[in-house]
VONU-794209 format. One line per 10 residues: for each residue x, y, z of C-alpha. Coordinates in steps of 0.02 Angstrom, whole numbers, plus 50000, padded with zeros to 5 digits. Example, Ala and Ser with C-alpha at 12.3 -4.5 7.8 and 13.67 -1.06 7.14 Angstrom:
residues 2
50615 49775 50390 | 50684 49947 50357
***
This chain:
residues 305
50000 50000 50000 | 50046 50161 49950 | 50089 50293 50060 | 49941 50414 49970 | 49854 50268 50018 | 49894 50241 50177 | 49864 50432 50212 | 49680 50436 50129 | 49654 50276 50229 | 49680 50383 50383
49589 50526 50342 | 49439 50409 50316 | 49468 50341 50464 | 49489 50511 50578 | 49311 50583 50495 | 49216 50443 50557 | 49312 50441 50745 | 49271 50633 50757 | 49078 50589 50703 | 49057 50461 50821
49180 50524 50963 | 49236 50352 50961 | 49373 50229 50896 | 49272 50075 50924 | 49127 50140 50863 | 49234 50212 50691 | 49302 50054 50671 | 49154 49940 50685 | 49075 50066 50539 | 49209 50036 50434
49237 49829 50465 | 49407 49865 50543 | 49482 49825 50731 | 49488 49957 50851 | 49661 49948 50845 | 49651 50022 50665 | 49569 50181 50713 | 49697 50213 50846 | 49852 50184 50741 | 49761 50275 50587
49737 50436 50697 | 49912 50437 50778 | 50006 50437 50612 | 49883 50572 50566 | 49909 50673 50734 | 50096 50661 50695 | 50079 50700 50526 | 49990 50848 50534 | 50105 50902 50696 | 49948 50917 50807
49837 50844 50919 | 49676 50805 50831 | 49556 50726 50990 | 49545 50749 51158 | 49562 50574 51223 | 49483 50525 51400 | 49419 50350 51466 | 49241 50412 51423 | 49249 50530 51279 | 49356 50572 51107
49329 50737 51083 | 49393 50861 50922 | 49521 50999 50980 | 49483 51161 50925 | 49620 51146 50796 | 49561 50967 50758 | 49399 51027 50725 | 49477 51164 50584 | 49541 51009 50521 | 49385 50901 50510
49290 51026 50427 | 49417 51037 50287 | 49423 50855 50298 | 49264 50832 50248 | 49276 50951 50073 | 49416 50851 50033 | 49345 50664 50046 | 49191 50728 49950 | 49327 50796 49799 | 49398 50639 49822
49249 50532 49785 | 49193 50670 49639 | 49345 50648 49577 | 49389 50468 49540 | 49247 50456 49411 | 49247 50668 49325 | 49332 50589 49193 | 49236 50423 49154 | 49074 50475 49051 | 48929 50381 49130
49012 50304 49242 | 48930 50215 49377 | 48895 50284 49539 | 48979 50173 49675 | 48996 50165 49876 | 48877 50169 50024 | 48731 50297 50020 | 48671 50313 50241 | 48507 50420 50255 | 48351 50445 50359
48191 50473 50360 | 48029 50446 50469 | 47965 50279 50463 | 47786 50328 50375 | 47890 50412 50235 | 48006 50252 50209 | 47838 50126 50211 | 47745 50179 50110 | 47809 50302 49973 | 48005 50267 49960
48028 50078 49986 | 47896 50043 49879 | 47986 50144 49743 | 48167 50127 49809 | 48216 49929 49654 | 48194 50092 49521 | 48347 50188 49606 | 48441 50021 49637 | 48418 49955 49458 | 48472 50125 49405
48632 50116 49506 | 48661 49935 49541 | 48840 49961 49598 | 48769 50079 49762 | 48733 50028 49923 | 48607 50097 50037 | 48575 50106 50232 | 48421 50178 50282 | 48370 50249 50451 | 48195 50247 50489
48196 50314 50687 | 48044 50432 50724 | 48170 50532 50852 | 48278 50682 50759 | 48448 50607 50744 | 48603 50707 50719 | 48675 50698 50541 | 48867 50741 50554 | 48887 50616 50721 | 48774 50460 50644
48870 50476 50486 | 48726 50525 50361 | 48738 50572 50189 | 48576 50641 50213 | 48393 50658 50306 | 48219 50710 50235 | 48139 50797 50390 | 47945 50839 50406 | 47917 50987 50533 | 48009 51139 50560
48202 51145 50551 | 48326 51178 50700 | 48471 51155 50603 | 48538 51314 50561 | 48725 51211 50484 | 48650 51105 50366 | 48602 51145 50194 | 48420 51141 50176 | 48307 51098 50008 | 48133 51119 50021
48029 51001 49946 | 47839 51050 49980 | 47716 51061 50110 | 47630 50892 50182 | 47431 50946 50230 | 47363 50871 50365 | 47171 50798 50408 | 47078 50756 50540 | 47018 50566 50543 | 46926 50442 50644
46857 50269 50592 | 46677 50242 50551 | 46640 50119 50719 | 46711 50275 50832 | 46625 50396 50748 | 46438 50282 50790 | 46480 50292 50966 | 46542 50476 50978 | 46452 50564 50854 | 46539 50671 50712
46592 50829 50777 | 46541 50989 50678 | 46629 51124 50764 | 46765 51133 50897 | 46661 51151 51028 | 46593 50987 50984 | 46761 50917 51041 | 46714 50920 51211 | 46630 50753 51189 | 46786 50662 51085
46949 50596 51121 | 47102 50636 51038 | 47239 50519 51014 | 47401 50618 51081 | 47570 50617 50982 | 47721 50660 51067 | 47906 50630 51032 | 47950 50604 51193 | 47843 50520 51312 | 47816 50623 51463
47810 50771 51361 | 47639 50869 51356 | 47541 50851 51216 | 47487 50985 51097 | 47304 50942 51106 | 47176 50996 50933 | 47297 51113 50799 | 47214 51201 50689 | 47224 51373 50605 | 47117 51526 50638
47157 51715 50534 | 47318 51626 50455 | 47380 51586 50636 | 47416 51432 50714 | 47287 51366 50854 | 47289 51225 51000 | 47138 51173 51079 | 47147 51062 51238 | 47034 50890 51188 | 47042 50739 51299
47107 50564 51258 | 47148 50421 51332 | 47312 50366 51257 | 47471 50454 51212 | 47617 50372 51080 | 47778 50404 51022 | 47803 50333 50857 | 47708 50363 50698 | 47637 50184 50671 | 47573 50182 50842
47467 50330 50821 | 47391 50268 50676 | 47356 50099 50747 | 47273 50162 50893 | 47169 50265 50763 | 47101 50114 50681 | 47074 50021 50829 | 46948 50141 50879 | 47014 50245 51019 | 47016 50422 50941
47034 50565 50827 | 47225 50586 50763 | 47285 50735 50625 | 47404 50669 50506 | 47474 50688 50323 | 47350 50674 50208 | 47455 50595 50089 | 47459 50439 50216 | 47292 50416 50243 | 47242 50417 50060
47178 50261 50037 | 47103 50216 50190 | 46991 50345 50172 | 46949 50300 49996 | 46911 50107 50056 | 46815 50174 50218 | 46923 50126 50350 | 46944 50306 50399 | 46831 50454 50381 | 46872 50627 50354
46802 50755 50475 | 46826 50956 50527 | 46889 51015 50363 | 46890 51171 50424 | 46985 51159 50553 | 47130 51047 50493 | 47324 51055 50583 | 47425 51180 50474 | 47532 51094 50350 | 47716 51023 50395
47859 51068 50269 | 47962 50930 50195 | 48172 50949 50186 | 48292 50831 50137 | 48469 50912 50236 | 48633 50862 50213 | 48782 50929 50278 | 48890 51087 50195 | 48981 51019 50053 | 49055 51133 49913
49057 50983 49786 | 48915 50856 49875 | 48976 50686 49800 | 48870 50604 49633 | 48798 50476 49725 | 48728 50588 49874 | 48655 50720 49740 | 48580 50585 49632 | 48491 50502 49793 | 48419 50685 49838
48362 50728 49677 | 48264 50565 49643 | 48168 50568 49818 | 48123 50755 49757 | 48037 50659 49614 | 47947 50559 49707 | 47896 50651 49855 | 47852 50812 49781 | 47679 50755 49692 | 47635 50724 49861
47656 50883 49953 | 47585 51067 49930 | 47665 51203 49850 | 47637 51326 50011 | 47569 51291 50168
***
């Protein structure tokens, strides 16, 4: 092995140690010992003439000058990747693609689509996060995230995609014993199925939107969830009222599982964003996954909330 090689090997290595703030955990990503990571980043450290990580028995943390360096790392992987195939016309885009997105998103609109991208590119490789908790991009080592909701991430480039709209559902059976509601006040008498992210968190209670502004009403319910699939299991088992993506709940409402009510007072929408981190030159593979979920997403949403 060369020592270009060697020293691309260990630039490699240091990006994933500094997003993960571990060796084991950089090595395990990569198929390699621990002992790999370790060496890797030494011969770096001396190297570059500086101390890249903070090393303790319970953290490895970036030094100020090590973070300098890891942000210029970065740029220069991505060139790297760019640039073994500028050249080659049509060439194939190769390596490991690592995204996120909520699980209701994955399910139902980009698995079910995702053997079109993969025959496309048969020589990529794709691990996909589907947690319904906000994960941090740089330190799990995505190439990128689609987010619904508002943003908090003022680092990371942003693309808007759309807007999802939200309804207002409950299943036929509930509706029998409850009545249907024809005006908030008539929510006095219904329960709402609470969504949280957190458990232990309080709930939002009804959203909707009155004069262009955003609204909460207090309703009652007897169960609160976490996850997305929860809250629209406990939905069709009977127990409430939820407000979700329309998108989602397409065809159960065309079937008659689930019935539309309160038009008029619907959630406000939730924009859609795939984010991925600041990149000068974002790598083929990365900008060819983002553009096709754009395709495929984007007849779903709204143009403006």
């Amino acid at each position: 092995m060369t020592r270009a090689t060697n020293h691309l090997a260990s630039l490699r290595m240091f990006a994933r140690v500094a997003e993960l703030s571990s060796f084991t955990l950089a090595a395990e990503s990569l198929g390699l010992p621990k002992a790999s990571a370790s060496n890797a980043v030494r011969v770096l450290e001396q190297h570059v003439g500086m101390r890249l990580f903070q090393r303790t028995t319970r953290r490895v943390e970036l030094t100020q000058e090590g973070r300098a360096f890891y942000e210029r790392c970065k740029d220069v992987l991505a060139d790297l990747d760019d640039l073994q195939s500028m050249f080659r016309q049509g060439a194939a885009l190769r390596g490991r693609l690592r995204v996120d997105m909520t699980s209701a998103l994955a399910t139902r609109f980009v698995i079910p689509r995702l053997p079109e991208f993969l025959n496309a590119h048969p020589h990529l490789e794709i691990e996909l996060s589907s947690a319904d908790r906000r994960v941090d991009l740089v330190r799990d080592g995505l190439d990128c995230v689609v987010r619904v909701g508002p943003l908090h991430d003022s680092t990371l480039v942003a693309r808007p995609l759309g807007w999802y709209p939200q309804i207002n559902v409950a299943t036929p059976a509930y509706l029998a014993r409850y009545g249907v509601p024809a005006s908030l006040e008539d929510l006095a008498t219904h329960r709402l199925i609470h969504y949280v992210p957190t458990l232990g968190a309080r709930p939002a209670g009804w959203e909707y939107v009155e004069d262009g502004k955003p609204r909460t009403l207090a309703v009652a319910g007897v169960l609160t969830v976490n996850h997305v699939a929860s809250y629209e299991a406990a939905c069709l088992a009977g127990l409430g009222i939820i407000q979700a993506p329309e998108p989602g709940l397409r065809e159960r409402i065309a079937n008659g599982t689930l019935v539309e009510i309160l038009p008029d007072f619907r959630a406000p929408s939730m924009p859609v964003t795939i984010l991925y981190p600041h990149r000068r030159h974002l790598p083929k593979r990365v900008r060819a996954f983002i553009d096709w979920i754009a395709t495929i997403l984007e007849p779903l949403l709204q143009d403006a909330a």
